[in-house]
C-alpha positions as CSV (number, residue, x, y, z in Angstrom):
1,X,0.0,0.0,0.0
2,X,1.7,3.2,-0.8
3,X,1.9,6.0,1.7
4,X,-0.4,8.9,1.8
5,X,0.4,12.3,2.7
6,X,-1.3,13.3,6.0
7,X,-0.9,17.0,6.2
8,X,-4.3,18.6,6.1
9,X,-4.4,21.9,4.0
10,X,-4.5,23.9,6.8
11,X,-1.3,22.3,8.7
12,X,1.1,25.8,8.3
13,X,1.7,28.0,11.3
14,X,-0.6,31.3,11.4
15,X,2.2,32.6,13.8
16,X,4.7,33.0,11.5
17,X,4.8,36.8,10.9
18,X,8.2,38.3,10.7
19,X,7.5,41.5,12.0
20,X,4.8,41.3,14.4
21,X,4.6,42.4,17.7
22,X,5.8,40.0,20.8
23,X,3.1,37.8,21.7
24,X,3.5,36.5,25.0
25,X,1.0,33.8,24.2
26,X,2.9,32.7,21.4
27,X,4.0,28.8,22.9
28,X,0.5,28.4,23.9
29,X,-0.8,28.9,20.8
30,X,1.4,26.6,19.3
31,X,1.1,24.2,22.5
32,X,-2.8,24.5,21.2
33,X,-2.0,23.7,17.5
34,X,-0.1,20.7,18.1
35,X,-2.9,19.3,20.0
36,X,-5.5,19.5,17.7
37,X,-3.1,18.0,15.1
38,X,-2.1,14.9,17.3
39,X,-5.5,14.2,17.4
40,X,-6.0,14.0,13.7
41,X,-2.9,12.7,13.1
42,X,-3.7,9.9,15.2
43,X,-6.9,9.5,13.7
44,X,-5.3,9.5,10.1
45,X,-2.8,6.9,10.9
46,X,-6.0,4.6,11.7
47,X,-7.6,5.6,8.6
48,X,-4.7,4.9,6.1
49,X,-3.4,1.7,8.0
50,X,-6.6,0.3,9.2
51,X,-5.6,-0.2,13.0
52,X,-8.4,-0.7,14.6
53,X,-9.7,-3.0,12.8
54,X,-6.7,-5.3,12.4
55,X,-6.3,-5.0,16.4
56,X,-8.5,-2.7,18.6
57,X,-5.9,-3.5,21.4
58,X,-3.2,-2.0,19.5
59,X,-4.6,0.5,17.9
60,X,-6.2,2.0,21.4
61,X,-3.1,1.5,23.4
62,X,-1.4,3.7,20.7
63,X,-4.6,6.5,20.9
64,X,-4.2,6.5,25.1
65,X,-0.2,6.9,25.6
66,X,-0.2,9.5,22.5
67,X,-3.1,11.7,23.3
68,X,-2.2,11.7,27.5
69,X,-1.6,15.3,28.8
70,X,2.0,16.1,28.1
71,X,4.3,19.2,27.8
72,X,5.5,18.9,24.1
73,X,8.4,20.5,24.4
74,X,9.9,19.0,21.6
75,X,7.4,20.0,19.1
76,X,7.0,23.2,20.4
77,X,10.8,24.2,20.0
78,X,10.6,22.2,16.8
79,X,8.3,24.8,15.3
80,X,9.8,27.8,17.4
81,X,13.6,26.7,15.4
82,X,11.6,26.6,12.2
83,X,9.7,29.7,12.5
84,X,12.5,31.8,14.2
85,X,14.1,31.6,10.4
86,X,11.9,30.4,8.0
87,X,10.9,33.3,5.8
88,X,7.1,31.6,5.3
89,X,5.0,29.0,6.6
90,X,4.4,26.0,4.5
91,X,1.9,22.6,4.5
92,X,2.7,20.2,6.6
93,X,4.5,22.4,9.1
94,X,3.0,21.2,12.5
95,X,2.3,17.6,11.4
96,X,5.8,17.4,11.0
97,X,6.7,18.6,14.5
98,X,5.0,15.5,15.8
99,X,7.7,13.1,14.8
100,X,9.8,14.6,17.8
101,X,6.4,13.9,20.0
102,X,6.1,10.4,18.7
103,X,10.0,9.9,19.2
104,X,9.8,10.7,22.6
105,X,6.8,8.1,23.3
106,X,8.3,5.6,21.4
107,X,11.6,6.3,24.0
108,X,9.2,6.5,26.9
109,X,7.8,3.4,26.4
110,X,10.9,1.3,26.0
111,X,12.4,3.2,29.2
112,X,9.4,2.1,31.2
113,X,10.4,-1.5,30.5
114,X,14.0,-1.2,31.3
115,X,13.2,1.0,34.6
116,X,10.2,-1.6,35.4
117,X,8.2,1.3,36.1
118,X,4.4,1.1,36.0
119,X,3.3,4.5,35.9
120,X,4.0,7.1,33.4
121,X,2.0,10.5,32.9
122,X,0.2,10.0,35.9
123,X,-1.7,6.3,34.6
124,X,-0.4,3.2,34.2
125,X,2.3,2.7,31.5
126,X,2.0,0.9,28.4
127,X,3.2,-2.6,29.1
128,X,1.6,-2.4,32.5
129,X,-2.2,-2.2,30.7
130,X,-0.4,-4.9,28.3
131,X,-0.2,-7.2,31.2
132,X,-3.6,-6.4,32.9
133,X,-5.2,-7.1,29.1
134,X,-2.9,-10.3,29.3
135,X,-4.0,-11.6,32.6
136,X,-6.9,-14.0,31.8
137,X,-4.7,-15.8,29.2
138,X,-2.6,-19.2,30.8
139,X,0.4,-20.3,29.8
140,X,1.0,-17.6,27.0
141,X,4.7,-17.2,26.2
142,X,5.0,-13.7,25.7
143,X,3.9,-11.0,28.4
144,X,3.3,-7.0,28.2
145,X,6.4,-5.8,27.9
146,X,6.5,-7.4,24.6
147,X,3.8,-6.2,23.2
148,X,4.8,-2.8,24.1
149,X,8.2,-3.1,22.7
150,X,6.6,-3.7,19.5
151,X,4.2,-0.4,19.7
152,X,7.2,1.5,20.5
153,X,8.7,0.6,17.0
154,X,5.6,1.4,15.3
155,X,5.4,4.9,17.2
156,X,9.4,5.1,15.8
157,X,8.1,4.3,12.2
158,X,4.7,6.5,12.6
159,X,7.6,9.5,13.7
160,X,9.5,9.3,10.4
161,X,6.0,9.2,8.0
162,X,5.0,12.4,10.3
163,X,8.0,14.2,9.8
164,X,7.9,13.5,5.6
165,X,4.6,15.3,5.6
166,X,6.1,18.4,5.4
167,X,6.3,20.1,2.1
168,X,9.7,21.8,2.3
169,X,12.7,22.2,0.1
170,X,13.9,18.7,-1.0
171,X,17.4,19.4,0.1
172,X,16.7,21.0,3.2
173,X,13.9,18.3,4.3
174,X,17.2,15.3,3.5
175,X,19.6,17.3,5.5
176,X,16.9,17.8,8.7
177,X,15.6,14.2,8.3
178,X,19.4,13.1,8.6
179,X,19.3,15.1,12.1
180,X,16.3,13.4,12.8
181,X,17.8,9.7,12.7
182,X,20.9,11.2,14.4
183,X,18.6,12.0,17.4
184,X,17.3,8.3,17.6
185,X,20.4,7.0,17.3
186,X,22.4,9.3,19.8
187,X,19.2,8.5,22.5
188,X,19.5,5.2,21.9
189,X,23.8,5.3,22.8
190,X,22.9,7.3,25.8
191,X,20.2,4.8,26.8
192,X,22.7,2.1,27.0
193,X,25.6,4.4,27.9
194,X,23.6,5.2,30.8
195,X,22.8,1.8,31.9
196,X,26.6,0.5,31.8
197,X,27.4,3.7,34.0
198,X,24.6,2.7,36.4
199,X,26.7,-0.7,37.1
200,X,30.0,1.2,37.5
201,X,31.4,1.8,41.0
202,X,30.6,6.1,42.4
203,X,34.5,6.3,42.6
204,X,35.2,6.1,39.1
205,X,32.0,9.0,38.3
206,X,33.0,12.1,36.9
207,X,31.1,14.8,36.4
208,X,32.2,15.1,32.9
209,X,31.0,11.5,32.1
210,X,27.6,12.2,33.5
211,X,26.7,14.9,31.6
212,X,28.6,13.3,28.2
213,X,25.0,10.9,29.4
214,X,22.6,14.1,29.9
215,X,23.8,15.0,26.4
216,X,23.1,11.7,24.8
217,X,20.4,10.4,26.8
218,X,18.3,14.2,27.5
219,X,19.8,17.0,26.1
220,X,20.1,16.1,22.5
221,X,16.6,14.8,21.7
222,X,14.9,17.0,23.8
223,X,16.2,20.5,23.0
224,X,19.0,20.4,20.9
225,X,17.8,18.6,18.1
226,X,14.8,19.5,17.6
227,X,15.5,23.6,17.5
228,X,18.2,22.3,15.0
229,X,16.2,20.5,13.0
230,X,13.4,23.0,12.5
231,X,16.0,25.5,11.8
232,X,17.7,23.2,9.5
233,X,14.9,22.7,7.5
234,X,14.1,26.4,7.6
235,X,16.9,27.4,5.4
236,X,19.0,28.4,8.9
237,X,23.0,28.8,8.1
238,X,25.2,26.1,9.3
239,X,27.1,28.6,12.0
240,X,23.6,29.8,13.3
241,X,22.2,26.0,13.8
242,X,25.7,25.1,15.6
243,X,24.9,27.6,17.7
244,X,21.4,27.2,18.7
245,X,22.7,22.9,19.3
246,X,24.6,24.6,21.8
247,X,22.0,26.4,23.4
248,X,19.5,23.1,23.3
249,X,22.7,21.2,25.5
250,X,22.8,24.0,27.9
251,X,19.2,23.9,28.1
252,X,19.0,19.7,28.2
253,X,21.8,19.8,31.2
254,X,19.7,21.9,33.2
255,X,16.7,20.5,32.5
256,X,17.8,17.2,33.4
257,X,19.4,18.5,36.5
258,X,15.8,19.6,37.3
259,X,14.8,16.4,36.6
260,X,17.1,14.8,39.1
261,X,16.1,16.9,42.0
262,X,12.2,16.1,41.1
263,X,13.4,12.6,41.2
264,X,14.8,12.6,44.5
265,X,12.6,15.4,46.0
266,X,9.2,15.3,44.2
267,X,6.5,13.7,44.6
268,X,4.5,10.9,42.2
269,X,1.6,12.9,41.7
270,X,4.0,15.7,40.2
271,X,6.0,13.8,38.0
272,X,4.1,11.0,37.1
273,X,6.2,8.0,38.0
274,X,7.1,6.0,40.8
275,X,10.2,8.8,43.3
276,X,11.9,5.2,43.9
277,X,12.6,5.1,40.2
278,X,16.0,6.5,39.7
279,X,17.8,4.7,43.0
280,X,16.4,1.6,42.1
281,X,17.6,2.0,38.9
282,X,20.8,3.1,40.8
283,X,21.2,6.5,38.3
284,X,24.9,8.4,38.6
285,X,23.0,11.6,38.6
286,X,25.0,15.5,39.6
287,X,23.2,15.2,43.3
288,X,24.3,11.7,44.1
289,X,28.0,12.5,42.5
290,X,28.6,15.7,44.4
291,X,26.7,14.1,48.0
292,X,29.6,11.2,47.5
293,X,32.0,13.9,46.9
294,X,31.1,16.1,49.6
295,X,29.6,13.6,53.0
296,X,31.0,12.3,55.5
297,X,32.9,8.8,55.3
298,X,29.6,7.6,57.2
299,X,27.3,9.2,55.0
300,X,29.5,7.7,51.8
301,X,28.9,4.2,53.1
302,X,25.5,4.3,53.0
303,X,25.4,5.6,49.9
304,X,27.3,3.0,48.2
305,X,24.9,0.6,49.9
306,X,21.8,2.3,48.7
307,X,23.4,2.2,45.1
308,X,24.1,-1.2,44.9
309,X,20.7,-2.5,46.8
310,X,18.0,-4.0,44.0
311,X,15.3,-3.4,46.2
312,X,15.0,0.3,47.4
313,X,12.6,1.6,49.9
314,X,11.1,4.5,51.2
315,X,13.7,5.1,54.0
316,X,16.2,4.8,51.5
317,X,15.2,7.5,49.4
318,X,14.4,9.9,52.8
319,X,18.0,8.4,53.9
320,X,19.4,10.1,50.3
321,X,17.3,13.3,50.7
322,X,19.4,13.9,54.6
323,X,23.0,13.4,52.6
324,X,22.2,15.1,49.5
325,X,21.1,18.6,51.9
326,X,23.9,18.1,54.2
327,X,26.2,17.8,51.6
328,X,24.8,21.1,50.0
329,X,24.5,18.9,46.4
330,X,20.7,20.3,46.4
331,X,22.4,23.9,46.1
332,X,25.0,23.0,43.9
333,X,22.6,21.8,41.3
334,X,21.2,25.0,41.5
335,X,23.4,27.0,41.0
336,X,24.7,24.8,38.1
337,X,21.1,25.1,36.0
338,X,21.5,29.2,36.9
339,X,25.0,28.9,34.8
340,X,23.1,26.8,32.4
341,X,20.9,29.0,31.8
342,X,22.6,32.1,31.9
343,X,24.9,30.2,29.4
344,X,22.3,29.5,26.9
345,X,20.8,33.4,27.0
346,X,24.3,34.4,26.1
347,X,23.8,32.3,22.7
348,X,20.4,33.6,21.8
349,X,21.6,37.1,22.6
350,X,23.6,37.5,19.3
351,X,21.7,34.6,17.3
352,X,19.5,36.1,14.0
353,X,16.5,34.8,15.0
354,X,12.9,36.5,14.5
355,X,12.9,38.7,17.6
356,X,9.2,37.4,18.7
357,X,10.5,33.9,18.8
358,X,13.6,34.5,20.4
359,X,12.1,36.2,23.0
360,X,9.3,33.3,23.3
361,X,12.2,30.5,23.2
362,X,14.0,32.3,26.2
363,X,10.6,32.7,28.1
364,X,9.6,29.4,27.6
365,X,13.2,27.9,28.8
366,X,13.1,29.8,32.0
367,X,9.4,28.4,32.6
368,X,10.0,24.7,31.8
369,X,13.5,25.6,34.6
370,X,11.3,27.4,37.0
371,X,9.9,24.7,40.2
């Protein structure tokens, strides 16, 4: 069956004037249009490959995890990179920002099965309804987690026919699609980097090798690439899109950072997963690194311990959150995404971007930092 193009006539950005006045609404309006067209994108993939009807299981576990409330950040800077240079809007536009959505559920769901977490987005993740759906059934072979593996790589494959809609420049829609793979791929190394570092003993951490994995694993895919992309396809010159990569890592590091203290001082209502997830997963992260740098030699023993435990519980964690304040890690994270941040503002400052989107892409980095 040959592909069909899913980009409806009206799937160009109405925001895209190059002279207008600031719009502080600006990322929710876009926020907005990405919505709408995840919904009839999802909707269209049905229609053209016939989902539901060759399996209503698979077909509504793709609908649920795609449509749950999420941020977007990634198709949100995806259209601010394109718009910040582009010089008009074209088909396609916002249906093609999706394939960094759909990348980042495809990633979500595999990281659910290797964390052996059961929530994600505040409801249970995909593999978990998998195995509820699977219960009845004796004596099957299979179980949840591999049915969800295999939604994850149609989600990868659903990413790449979403980013194609787009009706751009030939040349300039190779070179951002070759960015594209390059985000998958580098995710992927910073999966498995991350994993091998979880098994290696605190001494040997650096903090250079933990965020070479925030740049991989976080950093990259989430704000980097996607700003370069967009720009990329937008006609952007090479120095200008080197730039604005570096100002998606400064942004990823300190996001991730963020991250790391909602992980070990959030709550699961708040971030949607299981607080026990990154010590059982025994994560390197800045915190633990500078508390083992920075505690007492009793407070570095039980830290080791904790790491190396493969059941954690809630007086572990609480045990953590005492060493990582006393050690004054909480502060020194903070002060590291302030430098971050400050960092990145320094690129934007001289980068030729549309003045309204600049403006919208540093607002909207300081609110996804702020918390």
């Amino acid at each position: 069956m040959p592909v069909q193009q899913v980009s409806k006539k009206g799937d160009c950005s109405p925001l895209m004037k190059s002279n207008r006045t600031i719009d502080t609404a600006l990322v929710p309006q876009i926020k907005k249009r990405i919505e709408k067209t995840l919904g009839a994108y999802v909707r269209e993939i049905d229609r053209l490959y016939g989902l539901s009807s060759f399996s209503p299981v698979l077909c509504n576990s793709i609908r649920d995890f795609v449509l749950r409330d999420g941020k977007r950040i990634r198709p949100i800077l995806f259209i601010i990179g394109y718009s910040g240079f582009a010089k008009k809007a074209v088909p396609g536009l916002f249906t093609c920002a999706l394939s960094f959505e759909l990348l980042h559920d495809f990633t979500l769901i595999h990281d659910d099965i290797i964390d052996k977490a059961d929530m994600r987005r505040g409801k249970p993740a995909v593999h978990t309804i998998l195995n509820t759906y699977l219960h009845p059934y004796k004596k099957i072979k299979f179980n949840g987690q591999d049915l969800a593996l295999v939604i994850g790589d149609i989600l990868y494959a659903i990413a790449i026919q979403a980013f194609l809609s787009i009706r751009e420049n030939t040349r300039r829609k190779e070179q951002a699609l070759k960015k594209f793979i390059e985000t998958a791929i580098y995710t992927g190394a910073g999966e498995f980097g991350e994993l091998l570092y979880g098994i290696e003993d605190i001494e040997k951490i650096t903090k250079q090798g933990i965020y070479r994995i925030y740049d991989f694993k976080t950093a990259y895919y989430s704000f980097a690439a996607p700003l370069i992309t967009g720009a990329t396809l937008a006609g952007a010159r090479i120095e200008e899109v080197n730039r604005l990569s570096q100002y998606g890592v400064y942004l990823g590091r300190a996001f991730q950072i963020k991250d790391d203290i909602a992980g070990m001082f959030g709550d699961e209502a708040a971030i949607g997963k299981s607080i026990l997830t990154d010590l059982q997963e025994g994560k390197k992260t800045i915190l633990v690194w500078y508390a083992y740098r920075h505690a007492t030699e009793r407070d570095r023993q039980i830290i080791r311990k904790i790491l190396t435990r493969t059941h954690i519980r809630t007086a572990d964690l609480l045990t953590m959150r005492r060493i990582v304040t006393a050690s004054r890690a909480l502060a020194f994270a903070q002060k590291e995404i302030d430098t971050l941040l400050h960092n990145a503002r320094r690129i934007t400052a001289a980068l030729p971007m549309k003045q309204n989107y600049k403006t919208a892409l540093n607002a909207y980095s300081s609110l996804l930092l702020q918390g």
